[in-house]
C-alpha positions in Angstrom: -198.4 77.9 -0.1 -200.0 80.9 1.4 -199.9 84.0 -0.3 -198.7 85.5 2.7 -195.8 83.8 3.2 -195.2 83.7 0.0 -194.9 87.5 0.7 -192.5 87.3 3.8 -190.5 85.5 2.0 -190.2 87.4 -1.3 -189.4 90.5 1.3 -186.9 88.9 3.2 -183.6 90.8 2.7 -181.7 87.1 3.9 -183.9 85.5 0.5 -182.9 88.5 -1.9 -179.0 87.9 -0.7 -179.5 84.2 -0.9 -181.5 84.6 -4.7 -178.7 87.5 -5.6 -175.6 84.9 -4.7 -176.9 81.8 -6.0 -177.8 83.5 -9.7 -174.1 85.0 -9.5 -172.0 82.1 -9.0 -174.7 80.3 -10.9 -173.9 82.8 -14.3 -169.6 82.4 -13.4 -170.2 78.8 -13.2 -172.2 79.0 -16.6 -170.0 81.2 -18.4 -167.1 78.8 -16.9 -168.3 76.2 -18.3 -169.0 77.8 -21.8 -165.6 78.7 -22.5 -164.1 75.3 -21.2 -167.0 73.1 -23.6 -167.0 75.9 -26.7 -163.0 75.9 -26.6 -162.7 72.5 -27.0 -165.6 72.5 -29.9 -163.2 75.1 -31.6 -160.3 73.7 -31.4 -161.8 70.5 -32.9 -163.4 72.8 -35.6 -160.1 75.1 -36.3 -157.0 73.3 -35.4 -157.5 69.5 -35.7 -153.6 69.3 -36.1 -153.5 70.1 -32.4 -156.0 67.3 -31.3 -154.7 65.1 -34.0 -150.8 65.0 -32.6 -149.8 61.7 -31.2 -148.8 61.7 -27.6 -146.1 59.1 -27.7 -145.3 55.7 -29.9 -149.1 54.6 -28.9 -152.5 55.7 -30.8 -153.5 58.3 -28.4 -153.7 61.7 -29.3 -153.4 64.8 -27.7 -157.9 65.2 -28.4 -158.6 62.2 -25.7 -157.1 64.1 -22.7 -158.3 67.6 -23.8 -161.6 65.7 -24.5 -161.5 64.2 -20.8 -160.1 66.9 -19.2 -163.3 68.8 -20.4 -165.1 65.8 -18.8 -163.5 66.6 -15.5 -163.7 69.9 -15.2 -167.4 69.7 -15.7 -167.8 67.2 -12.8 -165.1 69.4 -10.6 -167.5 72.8 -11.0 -170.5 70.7 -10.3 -168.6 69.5 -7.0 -167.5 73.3 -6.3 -171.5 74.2 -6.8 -172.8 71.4 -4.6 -170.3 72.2 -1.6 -171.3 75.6 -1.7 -175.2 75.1 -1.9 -174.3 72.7 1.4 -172.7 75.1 3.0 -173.6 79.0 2.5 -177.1 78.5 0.5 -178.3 75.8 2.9 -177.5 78.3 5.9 -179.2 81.1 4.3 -182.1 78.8 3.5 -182.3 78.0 7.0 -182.4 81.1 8.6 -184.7 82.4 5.9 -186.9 79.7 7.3 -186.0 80.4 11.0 -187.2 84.4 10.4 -190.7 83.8 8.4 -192.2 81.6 10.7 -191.7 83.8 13.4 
């Protein structure tokens, strides 16, 4: 890529908004994410009783839902992150594009 647009780019206000609310919701997402996956691994480190209850007459226990919900909630952000990147970051990308090749 040319150093000069390399430049435009860098200076456009549209790219520091776009680079500013991507790393944001990137770090919520993280930190999200973090609590949901190192809460589980504590609660299988700290309170097995918990995870080890039986739900019902049957052998499941209360750890495979906790266990899957962690599954899915991992696969719902990653949908939330997705739709937004489609939507606001591809329309900032665009009209980032739009102005430096002007």
């Amino acid at each position: 890529m040319d150093d000069k647009l390399t430049q435009r780019i860098i200076s456009n206000p549209r790219y520091q908004e776009l680079k500013a609310k991507r790393s944001r919701f990137g770090w919520i997402l993280t930190l999200a994410m973090m609590v949901v996956y190192y809460g589980f691994i504590l609660l299988v480190a700290f309170n097995k009783e918990f995870l080890s209850q039986r739900l019902g007459d049957g052998v499941m226990t209360m750890g495979i839902p906790v266990g899957f919900g962690v599954i899915v909630f991992t696969i719902v952000i990653t949908a939330i992150y997705v739709r937004r990147a489609n939507s606001e970051y591809d329309e900032l990308s665009n009209a980032i594009i739009t102005e430096v090749h002007q």
